[in-house]
Each structure stands twice: as C-alpha cells, then as structure tokens.
C-alpha positions, 0 to 999 in steps of 0.5 A: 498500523499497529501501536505501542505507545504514543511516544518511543524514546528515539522520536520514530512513530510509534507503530515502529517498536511493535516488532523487528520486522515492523521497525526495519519496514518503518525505517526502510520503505515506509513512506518512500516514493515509489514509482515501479509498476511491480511494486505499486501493484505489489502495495495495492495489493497486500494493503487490500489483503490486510483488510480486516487483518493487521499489517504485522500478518501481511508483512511477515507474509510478504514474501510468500505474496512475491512467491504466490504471485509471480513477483508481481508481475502483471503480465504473468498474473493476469494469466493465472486460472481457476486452477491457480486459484485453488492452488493459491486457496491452499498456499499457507504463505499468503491470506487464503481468502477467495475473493481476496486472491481473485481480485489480485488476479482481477487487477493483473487484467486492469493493469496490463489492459491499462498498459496496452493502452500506453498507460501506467498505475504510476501515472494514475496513482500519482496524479492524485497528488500533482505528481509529488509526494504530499507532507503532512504534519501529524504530532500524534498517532491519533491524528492520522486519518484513515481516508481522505478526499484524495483517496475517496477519489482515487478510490473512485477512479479505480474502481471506474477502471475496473480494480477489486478491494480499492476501497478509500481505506485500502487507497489511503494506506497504499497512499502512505505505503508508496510514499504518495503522502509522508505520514510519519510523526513530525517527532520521527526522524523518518518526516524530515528525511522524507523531505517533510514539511508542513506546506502541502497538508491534506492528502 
C-alpha cells in the first residue's frame, strides 16, 4: 500500500490519507472477510494486476476490471477466446498487459475445473488459516511483511492447481484484501472493529 506518513491525526493506517478513493476502500472492504466465490476470485485477480503497479491504478481501475471480466464470473470467464483477448489488450479500463489478462482467463478455467469438482477457491483459501480471520498487531507501517509462511504456501498450492500470477506476494495481499489476515495498525480504529487482537500473530 501507498503511505503518507507513519501516523495521521484519526489513528487510520496511514495508506488510507493518500486519496478519497484509497480512504473509503481502507474504511469500507479492507481487511473484511470475504467469502463469495466472485469476489475472491475478483481479489486475486487485481492484486496479481497491481504487480509492479500501485494499488491507487487498480483501484481506480476496479470498476472497468468488473466490466472487462464479466463481474467476475467464472463460468463466463472461462469462456473468453483469443478474440477477447485482444479486445481486452485494447480496453483502457484495465492494465493492458497480455500475460497479465491471459492468466485472469487461465484461472476462470481453475476455478470452474475446481467447482466441478465440488470444491470452492473459499475453501482453499480459507483453510490456510484454520478457517478464521488471523489478527495481527503491527504499530507501525514498517512492520507489515510483504509474505509469510502462510502465504509461501498458499502460493504453492495454488500454483500446484493450475493458477497464473499467485505468487507468495500477490497471496499476501489477497490475504489482507479478503479479510484472511486483519493488518491494520493497532492505533486504527478499523483493527479493533475488525475483531482485532494479539492472540493469533503470524499470518
């Protein structure tokens, strides 16, 4: 995540003053829990997108990533072509990187191949942490890792499965994104409303 400075006058992370945009998202989804299949597969998505990018571009492309990709439906994913590809090579509204828009499509295959074998990504992903959301207790921005033996593996599985651009980092982030580990600073308010606690470090 982007920073201003270590400490802003409310107690939030401080990531959260760099933009309008980049507040409500801190405020509103950031570390919540999620478990829907669509928007799961909508988090590993743009945070494999932000590799290499800042989170503010994804963000604010969000909404042409929802457009671009069927609202995240797998199913209808799944069945985009070469000729989707190149539309999508074209489309503005979303990082107009091959590989990047390839793998997307790669992983609508995995994920319905996955649900026809009576399984969910909601299930994969949440088994890593036993189900419940880890809270850890960082003070300071600096604190915040950028993997873990958690997500190395997570990694690791998912890759075995079949999906593109899950690297430990991507995983990490859809980790905090999806709610699977609560992130913020202790000082935010956002920690204790998240059900934070220091008992569970080490996601």
């Amino acid at each position: 995540m982007e920073e201003t400075s270590e400490r802003i006058d409310d107690g939030r992370c401080p990531w959260a003053a760099a933009s309008e945009q980049m507040g409500a998202y801190h405020d509103r989804e950031w570390g919540v829990p999620v478990r829907d299949e669509a928007a799961l597969f909508e988090r590993l998505t743009l945070e494999g997108a932000q590799a290499g990018l800042s989170w503010s571009l994804i963000l604010a492309k969000r909404d042409g990533y929802r457009r671009a990709f069927a609202n995240f439906d797998a199913a209808t994913v799944a069945r985009f072509d070469a000729v989707d590809v190149e539309r999508l090579v074209a489309d503005p509204g979303i990082v107009r990187n091959r590989a990047k828009i390839e793998s997307t499509i790669a992983n609508a295959r995995v994920l319905v191949a996955l649900h026809d074998a009576g399984e969910r990504l909601t299930d994969v992903l949440w088994s890593f942490v036993d189900g419940a959301p880890v809270h850890n207790a960082w003070t300071t921005t600096a604190e915040l890792p950028a993997t873990s033996a958690t997500s190395k593996a997570m990694s690791a599985h998912l890759r075995g499965l079949g999906f593109r651009f899950v690297g430990p980092t991507t995983c990490y982030a859809t980790m905090q994104a999806a709610g699977l580990v609560n992130d913020h600073l202790v000082t935010c308010p956002r920690w204790a409303e998240l059900g934070g606690m220091a008992t569970r470090p080490g996601g």
